[in-house]
C-alpha positions as CSV (number, residue, x, y, z in Angstrom):
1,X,95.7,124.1,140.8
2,X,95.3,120.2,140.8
3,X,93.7,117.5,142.9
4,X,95.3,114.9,144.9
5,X,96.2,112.0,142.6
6,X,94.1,109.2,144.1
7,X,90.3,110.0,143.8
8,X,88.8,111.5,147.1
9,X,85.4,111.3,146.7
10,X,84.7,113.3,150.9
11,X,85.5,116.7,148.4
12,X,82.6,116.5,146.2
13,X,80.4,114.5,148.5
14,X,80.7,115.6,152.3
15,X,82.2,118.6,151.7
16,X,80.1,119.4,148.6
17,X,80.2,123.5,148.4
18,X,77.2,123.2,146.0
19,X,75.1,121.0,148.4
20,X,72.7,124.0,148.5
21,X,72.4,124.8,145.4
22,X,70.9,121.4,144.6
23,X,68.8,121.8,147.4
24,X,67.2,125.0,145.9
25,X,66.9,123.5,142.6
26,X,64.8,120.4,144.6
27,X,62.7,122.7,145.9
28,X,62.2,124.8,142.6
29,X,60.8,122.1,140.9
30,X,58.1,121.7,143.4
31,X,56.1,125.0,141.8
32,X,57.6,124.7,138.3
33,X,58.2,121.2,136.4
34,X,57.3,119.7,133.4
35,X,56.5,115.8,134.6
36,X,56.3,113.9,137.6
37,X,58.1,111.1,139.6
38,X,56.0,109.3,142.2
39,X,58.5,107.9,144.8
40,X,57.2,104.4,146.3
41,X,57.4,105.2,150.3
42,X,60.1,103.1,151.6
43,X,59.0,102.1,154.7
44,X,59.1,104.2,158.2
45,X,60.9,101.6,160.1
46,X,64.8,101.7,159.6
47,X,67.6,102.3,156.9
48,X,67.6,102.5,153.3
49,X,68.7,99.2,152.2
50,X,70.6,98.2,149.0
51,X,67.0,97.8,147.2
52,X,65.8,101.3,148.2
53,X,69.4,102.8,147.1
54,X,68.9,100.3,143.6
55,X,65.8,102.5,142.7
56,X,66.5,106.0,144.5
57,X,69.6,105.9,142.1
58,X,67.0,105.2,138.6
59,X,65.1,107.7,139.6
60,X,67.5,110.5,140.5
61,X,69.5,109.4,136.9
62,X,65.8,110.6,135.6
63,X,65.0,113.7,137.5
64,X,68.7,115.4,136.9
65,X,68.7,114.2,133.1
66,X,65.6,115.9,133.3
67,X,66.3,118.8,134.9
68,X,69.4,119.1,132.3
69,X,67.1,118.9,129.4
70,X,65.3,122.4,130.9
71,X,62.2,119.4,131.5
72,X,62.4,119.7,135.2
73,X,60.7,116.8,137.0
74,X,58.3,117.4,140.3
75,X,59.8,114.4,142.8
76,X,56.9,113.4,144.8
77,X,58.0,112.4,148.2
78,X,56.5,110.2,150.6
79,X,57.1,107.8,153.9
80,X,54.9,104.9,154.6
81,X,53.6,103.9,157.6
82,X,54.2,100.0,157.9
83,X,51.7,99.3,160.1
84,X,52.7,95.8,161.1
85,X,56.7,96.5,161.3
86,X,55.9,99.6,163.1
87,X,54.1,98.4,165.8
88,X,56.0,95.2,166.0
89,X,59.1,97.9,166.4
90,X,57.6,100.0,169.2
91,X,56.3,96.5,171.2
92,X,59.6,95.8,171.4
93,X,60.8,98.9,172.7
94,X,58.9,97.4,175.9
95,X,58.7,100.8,177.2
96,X,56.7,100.4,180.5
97,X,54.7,103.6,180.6
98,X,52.9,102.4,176.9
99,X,50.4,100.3,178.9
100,X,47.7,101.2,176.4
101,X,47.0,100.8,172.7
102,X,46.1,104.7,172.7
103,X,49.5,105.6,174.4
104,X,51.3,103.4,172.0
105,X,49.7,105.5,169.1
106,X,50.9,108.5,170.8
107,X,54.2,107.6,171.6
108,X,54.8,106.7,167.7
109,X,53.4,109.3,166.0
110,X,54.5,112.3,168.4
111,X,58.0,111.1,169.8
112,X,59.6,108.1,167.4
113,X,58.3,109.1,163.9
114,X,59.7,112.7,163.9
115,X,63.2,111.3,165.0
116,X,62.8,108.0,162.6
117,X,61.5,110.6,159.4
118,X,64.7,112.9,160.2
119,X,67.0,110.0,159.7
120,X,65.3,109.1,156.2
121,X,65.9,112.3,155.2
122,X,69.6,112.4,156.3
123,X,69.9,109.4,154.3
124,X,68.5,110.8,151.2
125,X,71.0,113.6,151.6
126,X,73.3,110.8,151.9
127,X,72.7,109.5,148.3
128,X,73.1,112.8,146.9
129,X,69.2,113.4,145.8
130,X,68.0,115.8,144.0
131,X,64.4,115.7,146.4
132,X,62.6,118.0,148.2
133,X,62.6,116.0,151.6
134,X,61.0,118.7,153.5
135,X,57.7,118.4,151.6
136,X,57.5,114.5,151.9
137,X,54.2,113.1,152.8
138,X,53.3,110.8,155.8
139,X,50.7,107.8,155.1
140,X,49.3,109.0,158.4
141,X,49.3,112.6,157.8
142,X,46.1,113.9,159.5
143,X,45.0,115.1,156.2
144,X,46.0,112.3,154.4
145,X,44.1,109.7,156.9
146,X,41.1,112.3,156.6
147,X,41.5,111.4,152.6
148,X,41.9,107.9,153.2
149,X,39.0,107.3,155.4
150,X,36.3,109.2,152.8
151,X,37.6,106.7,149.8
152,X,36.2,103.7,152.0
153,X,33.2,105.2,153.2
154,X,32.7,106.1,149.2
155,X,33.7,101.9,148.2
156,X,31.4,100.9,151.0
157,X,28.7,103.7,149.9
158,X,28.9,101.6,146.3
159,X,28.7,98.2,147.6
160,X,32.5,97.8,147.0
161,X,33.6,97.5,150.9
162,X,31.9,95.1,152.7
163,X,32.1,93.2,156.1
164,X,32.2,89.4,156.1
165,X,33.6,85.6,156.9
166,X,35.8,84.5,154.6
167,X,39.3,82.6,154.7
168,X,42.4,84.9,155.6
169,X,46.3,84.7,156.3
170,X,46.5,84.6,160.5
171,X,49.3,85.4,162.1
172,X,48.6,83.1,165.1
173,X,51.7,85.4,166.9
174,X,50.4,88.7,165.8
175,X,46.8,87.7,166.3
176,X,46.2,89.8,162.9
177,X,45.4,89.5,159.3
178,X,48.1,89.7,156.8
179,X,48.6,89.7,153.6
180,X,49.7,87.7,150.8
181,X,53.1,89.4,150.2
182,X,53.4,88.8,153.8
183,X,53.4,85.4,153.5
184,X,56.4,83.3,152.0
185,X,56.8,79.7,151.3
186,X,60.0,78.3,153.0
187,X,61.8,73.8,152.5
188,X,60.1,72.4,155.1
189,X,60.1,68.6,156.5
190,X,56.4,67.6,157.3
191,X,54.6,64.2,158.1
192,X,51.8,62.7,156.3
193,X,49.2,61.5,157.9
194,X,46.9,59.0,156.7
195,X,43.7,58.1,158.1
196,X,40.9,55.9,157.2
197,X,36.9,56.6,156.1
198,X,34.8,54.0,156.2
199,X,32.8,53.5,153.3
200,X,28.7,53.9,154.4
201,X,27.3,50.5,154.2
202,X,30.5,48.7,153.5
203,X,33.4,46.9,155.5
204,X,36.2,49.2,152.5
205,X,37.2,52.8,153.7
206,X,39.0,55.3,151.5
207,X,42.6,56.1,153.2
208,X,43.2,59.9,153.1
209,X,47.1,61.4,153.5
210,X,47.0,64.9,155.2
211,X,49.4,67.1,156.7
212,X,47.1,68.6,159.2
213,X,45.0,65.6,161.4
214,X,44.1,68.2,163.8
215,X,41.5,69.9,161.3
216,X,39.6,66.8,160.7
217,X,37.1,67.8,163.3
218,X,35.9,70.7,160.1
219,X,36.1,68.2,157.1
220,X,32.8,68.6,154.8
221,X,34.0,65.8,152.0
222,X,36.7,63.7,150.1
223,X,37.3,64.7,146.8
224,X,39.2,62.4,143.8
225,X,40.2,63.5,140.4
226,X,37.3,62.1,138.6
227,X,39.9,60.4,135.8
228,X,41.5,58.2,138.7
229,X,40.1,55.0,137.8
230,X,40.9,53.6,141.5
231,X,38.2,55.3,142.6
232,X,35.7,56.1,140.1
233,X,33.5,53.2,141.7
234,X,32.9,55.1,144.6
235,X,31.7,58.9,143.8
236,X,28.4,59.8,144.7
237,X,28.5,58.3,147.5
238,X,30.0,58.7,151.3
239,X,31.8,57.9,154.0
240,X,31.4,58.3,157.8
241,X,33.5,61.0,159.7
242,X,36.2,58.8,161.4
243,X,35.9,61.1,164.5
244,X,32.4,62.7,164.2
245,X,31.0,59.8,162.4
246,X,28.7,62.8,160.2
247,X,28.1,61.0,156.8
248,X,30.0,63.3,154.3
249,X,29.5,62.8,150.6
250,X,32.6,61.4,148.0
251,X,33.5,64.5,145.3
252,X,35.0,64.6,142.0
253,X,36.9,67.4,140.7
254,X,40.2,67.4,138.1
255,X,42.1,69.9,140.6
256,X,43.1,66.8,142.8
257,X,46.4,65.4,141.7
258,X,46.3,61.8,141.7
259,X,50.1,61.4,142.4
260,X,49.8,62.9,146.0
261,X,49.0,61.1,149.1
262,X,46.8,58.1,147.8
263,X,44.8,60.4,145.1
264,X,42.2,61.3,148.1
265,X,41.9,64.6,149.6
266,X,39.9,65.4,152.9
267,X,38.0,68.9,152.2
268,X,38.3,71.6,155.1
269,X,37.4,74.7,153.3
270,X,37.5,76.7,156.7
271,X,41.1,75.9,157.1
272,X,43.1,75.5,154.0
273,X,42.9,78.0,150.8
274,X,42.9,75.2,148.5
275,X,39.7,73.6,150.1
276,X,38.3,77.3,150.7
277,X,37.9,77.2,146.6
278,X,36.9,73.7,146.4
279,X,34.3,74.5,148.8
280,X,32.8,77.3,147.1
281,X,32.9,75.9,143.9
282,X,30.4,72.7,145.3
283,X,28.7,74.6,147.2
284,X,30.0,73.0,150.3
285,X,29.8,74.2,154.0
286,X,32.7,75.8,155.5
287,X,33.3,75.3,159.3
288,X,36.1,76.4,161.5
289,X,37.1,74.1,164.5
290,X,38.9,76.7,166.2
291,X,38.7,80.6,166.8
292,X,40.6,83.2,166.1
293,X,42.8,82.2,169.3
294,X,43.3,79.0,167.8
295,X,41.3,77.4,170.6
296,X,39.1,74.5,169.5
297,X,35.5,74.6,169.5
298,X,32.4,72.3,170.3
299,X,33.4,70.6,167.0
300,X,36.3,69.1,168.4
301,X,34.4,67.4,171.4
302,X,36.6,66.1,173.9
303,X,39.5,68.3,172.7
304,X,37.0,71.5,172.9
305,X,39.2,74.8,175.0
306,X,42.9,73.2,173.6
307,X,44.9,75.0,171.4
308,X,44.9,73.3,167.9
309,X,48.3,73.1,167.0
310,X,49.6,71.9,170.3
311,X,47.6,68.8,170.3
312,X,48.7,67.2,167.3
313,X,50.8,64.8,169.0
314,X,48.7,63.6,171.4
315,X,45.8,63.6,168.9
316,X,47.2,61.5,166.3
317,X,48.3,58.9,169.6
318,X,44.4,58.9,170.2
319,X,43.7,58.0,166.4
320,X,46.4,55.7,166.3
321,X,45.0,53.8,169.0
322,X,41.2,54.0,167.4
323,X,43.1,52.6,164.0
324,X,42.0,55.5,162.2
325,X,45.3,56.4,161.5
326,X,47.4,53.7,160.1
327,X,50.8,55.1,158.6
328,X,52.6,58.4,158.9
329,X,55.5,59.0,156.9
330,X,58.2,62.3,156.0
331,X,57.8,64.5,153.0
332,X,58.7,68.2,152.3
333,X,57.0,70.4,151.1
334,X,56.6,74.4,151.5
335,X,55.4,75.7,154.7
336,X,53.7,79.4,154.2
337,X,55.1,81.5,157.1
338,X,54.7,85.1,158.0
339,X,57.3,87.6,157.0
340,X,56.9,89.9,159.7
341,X,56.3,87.4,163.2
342,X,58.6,83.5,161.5
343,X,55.3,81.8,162.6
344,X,53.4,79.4,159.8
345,X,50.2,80.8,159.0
346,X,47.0,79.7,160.0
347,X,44.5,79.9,157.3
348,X,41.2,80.6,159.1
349,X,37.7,81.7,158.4
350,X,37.5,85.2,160.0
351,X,34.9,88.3,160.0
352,X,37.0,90.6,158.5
353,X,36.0,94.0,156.1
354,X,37.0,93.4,152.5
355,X,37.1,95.2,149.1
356,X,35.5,93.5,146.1
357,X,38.1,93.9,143.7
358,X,36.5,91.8,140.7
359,X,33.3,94.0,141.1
360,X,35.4,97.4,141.0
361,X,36.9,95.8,138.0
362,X,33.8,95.3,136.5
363,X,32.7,98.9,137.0
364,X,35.7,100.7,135.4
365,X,35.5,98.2,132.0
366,X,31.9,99.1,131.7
367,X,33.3,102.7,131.3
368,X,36.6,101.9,129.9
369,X,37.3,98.1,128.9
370,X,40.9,98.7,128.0
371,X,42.1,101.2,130.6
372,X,45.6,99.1,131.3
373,X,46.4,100.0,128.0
374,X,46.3,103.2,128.2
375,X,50.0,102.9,130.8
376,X,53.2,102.2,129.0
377,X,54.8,99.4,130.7
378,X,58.4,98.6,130.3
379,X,59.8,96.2,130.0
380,X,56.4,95.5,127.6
381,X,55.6,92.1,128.7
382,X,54.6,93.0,132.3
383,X,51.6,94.6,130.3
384,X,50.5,91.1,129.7
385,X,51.2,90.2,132.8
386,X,49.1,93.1,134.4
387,X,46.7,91.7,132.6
388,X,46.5,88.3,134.1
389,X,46.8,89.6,137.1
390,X,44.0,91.5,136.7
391,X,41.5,89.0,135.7
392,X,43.0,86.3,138.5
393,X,42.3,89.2,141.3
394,X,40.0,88.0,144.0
395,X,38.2,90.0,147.2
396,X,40.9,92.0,149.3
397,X,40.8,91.5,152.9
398,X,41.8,95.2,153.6
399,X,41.2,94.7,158.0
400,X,44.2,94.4,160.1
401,X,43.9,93.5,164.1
402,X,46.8,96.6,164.9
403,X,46.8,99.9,167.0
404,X,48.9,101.7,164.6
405,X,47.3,102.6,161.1
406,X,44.3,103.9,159.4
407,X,41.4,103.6,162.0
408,X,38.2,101.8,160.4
409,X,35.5,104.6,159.9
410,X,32.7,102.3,161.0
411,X,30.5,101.5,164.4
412,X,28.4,98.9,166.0
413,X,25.2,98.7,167.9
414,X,26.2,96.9,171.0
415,X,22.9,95.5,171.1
416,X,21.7,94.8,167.6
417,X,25.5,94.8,165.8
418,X,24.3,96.8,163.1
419,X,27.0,98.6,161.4
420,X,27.6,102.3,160.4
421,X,29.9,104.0,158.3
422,X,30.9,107.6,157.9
423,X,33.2,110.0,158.9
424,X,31.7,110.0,162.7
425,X,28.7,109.0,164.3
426,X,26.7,112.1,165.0
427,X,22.7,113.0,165.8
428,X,22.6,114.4,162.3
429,X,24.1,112.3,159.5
430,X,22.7,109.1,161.1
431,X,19.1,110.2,162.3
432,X,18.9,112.0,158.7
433,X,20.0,109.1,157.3
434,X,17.5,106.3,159.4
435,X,14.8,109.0,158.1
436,X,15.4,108.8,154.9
437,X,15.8,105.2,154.2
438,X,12.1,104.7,156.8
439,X,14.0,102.6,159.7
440,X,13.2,103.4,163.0
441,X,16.2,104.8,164.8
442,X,17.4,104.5,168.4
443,X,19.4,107.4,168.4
444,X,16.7,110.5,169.1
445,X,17.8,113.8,168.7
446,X,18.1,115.9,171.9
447,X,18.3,115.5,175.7
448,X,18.4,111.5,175.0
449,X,21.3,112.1,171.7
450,X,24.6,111.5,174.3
451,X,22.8,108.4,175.8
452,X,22.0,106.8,173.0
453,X,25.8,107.1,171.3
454,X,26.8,104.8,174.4
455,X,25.1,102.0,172.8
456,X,27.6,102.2,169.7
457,X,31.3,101.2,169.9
458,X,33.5,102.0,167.1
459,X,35.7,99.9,165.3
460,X,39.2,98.8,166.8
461,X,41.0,97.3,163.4
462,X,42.4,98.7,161.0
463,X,43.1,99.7,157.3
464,X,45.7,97.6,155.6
465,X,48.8,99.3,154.7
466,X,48.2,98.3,150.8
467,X,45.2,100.2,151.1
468,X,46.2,103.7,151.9
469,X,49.4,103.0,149.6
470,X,46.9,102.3,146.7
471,X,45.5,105.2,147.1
472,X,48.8,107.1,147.0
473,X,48.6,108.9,143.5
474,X,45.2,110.3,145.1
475,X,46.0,111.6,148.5
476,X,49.9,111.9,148.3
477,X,49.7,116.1,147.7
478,X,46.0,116.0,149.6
479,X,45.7,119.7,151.1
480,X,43.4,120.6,154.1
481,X,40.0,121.0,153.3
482,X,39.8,119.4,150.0
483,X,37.4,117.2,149.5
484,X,38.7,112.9,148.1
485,X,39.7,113.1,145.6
486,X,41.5,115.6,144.5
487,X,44.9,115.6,143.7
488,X,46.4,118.6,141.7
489,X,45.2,118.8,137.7
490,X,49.1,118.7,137.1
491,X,50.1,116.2,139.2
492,X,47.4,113.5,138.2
493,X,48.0,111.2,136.1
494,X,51.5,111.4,137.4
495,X,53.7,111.3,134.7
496,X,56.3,108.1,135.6
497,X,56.2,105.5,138.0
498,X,59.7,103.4,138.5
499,X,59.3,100.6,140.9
500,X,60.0,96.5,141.5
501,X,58.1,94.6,139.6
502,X,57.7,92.2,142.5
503,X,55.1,94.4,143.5
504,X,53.1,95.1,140.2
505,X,50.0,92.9,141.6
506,X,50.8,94.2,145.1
507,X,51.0,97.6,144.9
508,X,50.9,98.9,141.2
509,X,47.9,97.2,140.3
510,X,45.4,98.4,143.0
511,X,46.8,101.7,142.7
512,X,45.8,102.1,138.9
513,X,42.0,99.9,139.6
514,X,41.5,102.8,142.8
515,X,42.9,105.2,140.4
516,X,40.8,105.0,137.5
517,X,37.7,104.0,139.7
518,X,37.4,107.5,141.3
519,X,39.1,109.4,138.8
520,X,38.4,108.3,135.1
521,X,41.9,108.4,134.4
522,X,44.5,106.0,134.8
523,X,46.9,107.5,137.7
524,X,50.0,106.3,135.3
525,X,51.3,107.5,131.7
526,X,54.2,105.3,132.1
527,X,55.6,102.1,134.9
528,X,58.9,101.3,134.4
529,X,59.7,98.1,136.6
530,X,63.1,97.3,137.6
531,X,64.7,93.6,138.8
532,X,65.7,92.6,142.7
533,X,69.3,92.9,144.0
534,X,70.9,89.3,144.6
535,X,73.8,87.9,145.7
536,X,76.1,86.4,143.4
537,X,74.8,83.0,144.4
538,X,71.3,84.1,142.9
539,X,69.7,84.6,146.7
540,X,67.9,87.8,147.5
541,X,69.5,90.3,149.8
542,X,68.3,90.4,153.3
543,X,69.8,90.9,156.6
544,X,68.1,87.7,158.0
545,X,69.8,85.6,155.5
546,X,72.9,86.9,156.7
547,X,73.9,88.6,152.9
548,X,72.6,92.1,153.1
549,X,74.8,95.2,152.3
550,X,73.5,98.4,153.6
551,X,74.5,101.7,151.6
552,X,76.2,103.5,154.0
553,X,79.0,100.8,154.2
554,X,79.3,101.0,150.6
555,X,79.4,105.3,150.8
556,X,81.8,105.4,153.9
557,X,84.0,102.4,151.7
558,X,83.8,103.8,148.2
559,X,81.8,106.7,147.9
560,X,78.2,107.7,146.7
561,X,79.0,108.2,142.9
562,X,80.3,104.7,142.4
563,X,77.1,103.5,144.3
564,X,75.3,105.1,142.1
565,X,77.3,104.1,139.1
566,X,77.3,100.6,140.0
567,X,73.9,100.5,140.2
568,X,72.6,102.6,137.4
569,X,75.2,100.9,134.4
570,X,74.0,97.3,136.0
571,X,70.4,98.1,135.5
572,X,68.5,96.0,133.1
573,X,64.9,97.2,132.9
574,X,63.0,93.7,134.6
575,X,66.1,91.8,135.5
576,X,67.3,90.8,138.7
577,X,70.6,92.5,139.4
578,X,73.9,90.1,140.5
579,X,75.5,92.5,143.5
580,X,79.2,91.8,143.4
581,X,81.6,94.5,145.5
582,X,84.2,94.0,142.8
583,X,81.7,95.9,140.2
584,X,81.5,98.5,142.8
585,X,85.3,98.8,143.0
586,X,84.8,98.9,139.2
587,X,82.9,101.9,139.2
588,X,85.5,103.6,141.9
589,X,88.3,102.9,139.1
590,X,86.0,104.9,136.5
591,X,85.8,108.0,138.7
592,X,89.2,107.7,139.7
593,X,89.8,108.0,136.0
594,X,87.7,110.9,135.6
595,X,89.5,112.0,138.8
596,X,92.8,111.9,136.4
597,X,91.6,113.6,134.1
598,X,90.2,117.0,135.8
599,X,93.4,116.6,137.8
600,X,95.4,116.7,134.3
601,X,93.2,119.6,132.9
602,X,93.2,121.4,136.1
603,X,97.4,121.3,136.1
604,X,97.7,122.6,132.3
605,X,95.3,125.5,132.2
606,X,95.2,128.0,134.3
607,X,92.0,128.5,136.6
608,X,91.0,132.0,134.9
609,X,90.8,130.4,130.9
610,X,88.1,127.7,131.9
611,X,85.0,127.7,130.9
612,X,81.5,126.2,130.4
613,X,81.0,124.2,127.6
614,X,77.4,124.8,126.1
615,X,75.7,121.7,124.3
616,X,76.5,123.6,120.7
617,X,80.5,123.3,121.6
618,X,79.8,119.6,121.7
619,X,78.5,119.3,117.7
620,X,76.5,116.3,119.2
């Protein structure tokens, strides 16, 4: 019996006869298993892509080297929501009957999810992995949003969650929060502006070069790096608004790079990050100009009901003719942009609910100051990096302005706009609760209990994705009626996490601070972080860049194995990995060798005088 010479990879992949057996084994190791494997949730909204295939492949190489070793490995399974892609995905369906933020909800979670989840797991089948699809969890599992919605009514119960104005990421086209990994920084060819402050009591102003005129109607103060000699003369005292004509005060503070501009920057902490910091750090006010629609406010005065970045022409013509501004020249920079809408960001003061990361910090180290070191990390120097991330961690703006996601467990008083939080508003937990704490209540029990629930509206946003995905080593094997948390004694800490590490602050961060917060434990023994696929030109994969290679092309063209080969023997734990479809058709050329060789084996001894060879034959 022989093969056909060249290698035909369709007879051990498509038309594997085994193909069940390895199914079985998937789901054996479910209820028996030695470790386990936490899968990061590749997002709900289309194909695997090169990335997903780059760490499917690690972590299958681990699970079946495990499984070999009689160590079997529990896969743990699980599909993330998205909620911006998502919904972004079904809007443009632009099915007419989804008039309504309720139908939309409806539509994706009981007719596209089933049929999107049913391709993923064709796909894994696909790669040829040894995973128990059919138990994968869903971010927005009922039980799983019932699990999700007790840890922030638990944070905001500590004084962790909290509701209040501070500057955000806006997505002026989504009209939602998003979040820093959202946001990238792309060449850009800008203007500077610069404009003139008179100098209180004086004929000398200080000239000020900004990219943004239209926000001068929120400036506070200048600021200069107190070393710049050319205008050490002048701090302490201040200058009169060129538009309002408000005295604001002159600043020092070594942040402010003297190279840029003319060494002056105008402070608008309400609409740029930078100023945000500077702002809070002197204790300066911090007013918006504009809403969350972008529309200008009273601030603005003549301007007042305009959009703010559509004037900007027309504004700088009026300051132009005033002689405030007196020079405008070209420069590039980096213009932060949303991933998700191709809009620039607005920075903008918002009321939004946010998670006080430092203080949670705060509370496990009092309990347990070196709790990242009780993870392996590898490579070993993301440890130290962890670490800096750590202490560099700020408040996490965990609100987004979406239909699909984790509803917000909270309600207002549409009278008074105080603000409750629990798993629902009901007679008994809230007049028990007004009892307790001596506050006179306007909900009464009884005949007047449904009447008074009218005068409460619940919250419309919703949870960040990052937030229910930090809980994931928590909630991912949640089972009905079990209390948060409570994840299975042998699944928790989970035993090995492989992942990007362009994600460590992202993702693998907040899930070890949630973690050990409600737990004790650390969720991970061991993170093992893995590079980016790039092009050979050093560019990162992406269809929108025009250089992405999706999986199945490379299956249909070469076959899964030497996918997986090619990406397993190019793997360098940390590094970035150089995608180059001659390496792929150098893996191709090693199975075709191995190819040879059972075809060689197969044509010398007869069928009936194989047999297994058991580790011992080896003498390794």
């Amino acid at each position: 019996m022989s093969f056909a010479p060249k290698y035909d990879f369709n007879l051990t992949e498509k038309k594997n006869p085994k193909a069940n057996y390895w199914k079985q084994v998937a789901t054996n190791t479910t209820n028996n298993f030695a470790g386990t494997l936490l899968l990061p949730p590749p997002n709900i909204t289309g194909n695997l892509h090169l990335g997903h295939a780059f760490e499917l492949a690690i972590q299958d190489f681990l699970v079946r080297w495990s499984y070999l070793n009689q160590q079997p490995i529990y896969w743990i399974a699980g599909i993330d929501h998205a909620g911006i892609s998502t919904q972004s995905k079904i809007e443009k369906l632009q099915l007419p009957e989804l008039d309504t933020d309720q139908k939309k909800r409806e539509y994706t979670f009981q007719t596209w999810y089933p049929q999107t989840r049913q391709n993923f797991y064709q796909q894994w089948e696909k790669m040829g992995l040894l995973i128990y699809s059919e138990r994968a969890s869903f971010t927005l599992d009922p039980v799983i949003q019932k699990q999700a919605r007790e840890a922030f009514i638990k944070l905001y119960q500590d004084g962790l969650i909290y509701r209040g104005q501070r500057l955000v990421n806006w997505d002026p086209k989504l009209k939602s929060v998003i979040s820093d990994i959202e946001v990238e920084h792309k060449p850009s060819k800008s203007k500077l502006y610069y404009l003139k402050y008179p100098l209180q009591k004086s004929d000398e102003y200080l000239l000020v070069a900004t990219s943004r005129p239209e926000t001068i109607f929120a400036d506070v103060a200048l600021f200069v790096n107190p070393n710049d000699h050319r205008y050490q003369k002048y701090l302490n005292q201040s200058v009169k608004h060129p538009f309002t004509e408000k005295n604001i005060p002159i600043l020092a503070d070594e942040s402010i790079k003297t190279d840029f501009g003319t060494g002056v920057l105008k402070c608008t902490p309400a609409h740029d990050f930078t100023d945000y910091e500077l702002g809070k750090k002197h204790h300066l006010s911090i007013i918006s100009c504009c809403d969350e629609k972008g529309i200008l406010n009273e601030l603005a005065g003549s301007w007042q009901g305009q959009e703010i970045n559509s004037i900007r022409e027309e504004f700088v013509k009026e300051l132009e003719k005033k002689g405030i501004c007196v020079k405008i020249e070209e420069y590039e920079t980096n213009l932060a942009c949303s991933t998700k809408s191709g809009v620039a960001i607005e920075p903008l003061l918002s009321r939004q609910w946010f998670l006080d990361l430092p203080n949670l910090i705060k509370k496990i180290e009092q309990k347990n100051p070196n709790f990242l070191k009780e993870i392996d990390f590898l490579p070993n120097q993301f440890q130290k990096k962890i670490e800096e991330w750590k202490n560099k961690t700020r408040e996490w703006c965990i609100s987004r302005q979406l239909w699909w996601g984790h509803q917000i467990p909270a309600w207002y008083h549409k009278k008074t706009g105080e603000i409750y939080v629990g798993e629902k508003l009901d007679k008994c937990s809230w007049c028990a609760e007004r009892k307790k704490e001596s506050i006179p209540t306007m909900i009464v029990c009884g005949h007047e209990y449904f009447c008074a629930l009218r005068e409460w509206e619940p919250e419309k946003d919703v949870l960040d994705t990052w937030f229910s995905s930090g809980l994931w080593p928590l909630i991912a094997l949640a089972k009905e009626g079990k209390k948060f948390p409570s994840p299975p004694p042998n699944c928790y800490p989970i035993t090995t996490l492989i992942t990007g590490y362009d994600i460590l602050f992202f993702w693998v961060l907040k899930m070890i601070l949630l973690g050990t917060y409600f737990t004790g434990r650390v969720p991970f023994k061991q993170v093992l972080l893995h590079g980016l696929i790039r092009d050979k030109y050093g560019k990162k994969m992406s269809k929108s860049l025009g250089n992405g290679v999706e999986p199945d092309e490379l299956i249909e063209k070469y076959g899964c194995d030497s996918l997986r080969l090619f990406l397993l023997e190019n793997n360098i734990w940390g590094s970035d990995l150089i995608y180059e479809e001659s390496k792929i058709i150098g893996s191709w050329r090693f199975c075709q060798k191995l190819w040879s060789i059972g075809n060689l084996i197969m044509s010398k001894i007869p069928a009936g005088e194989l047999r297994k060879v058991s580790r011992a034959d080896l003498k390794l």
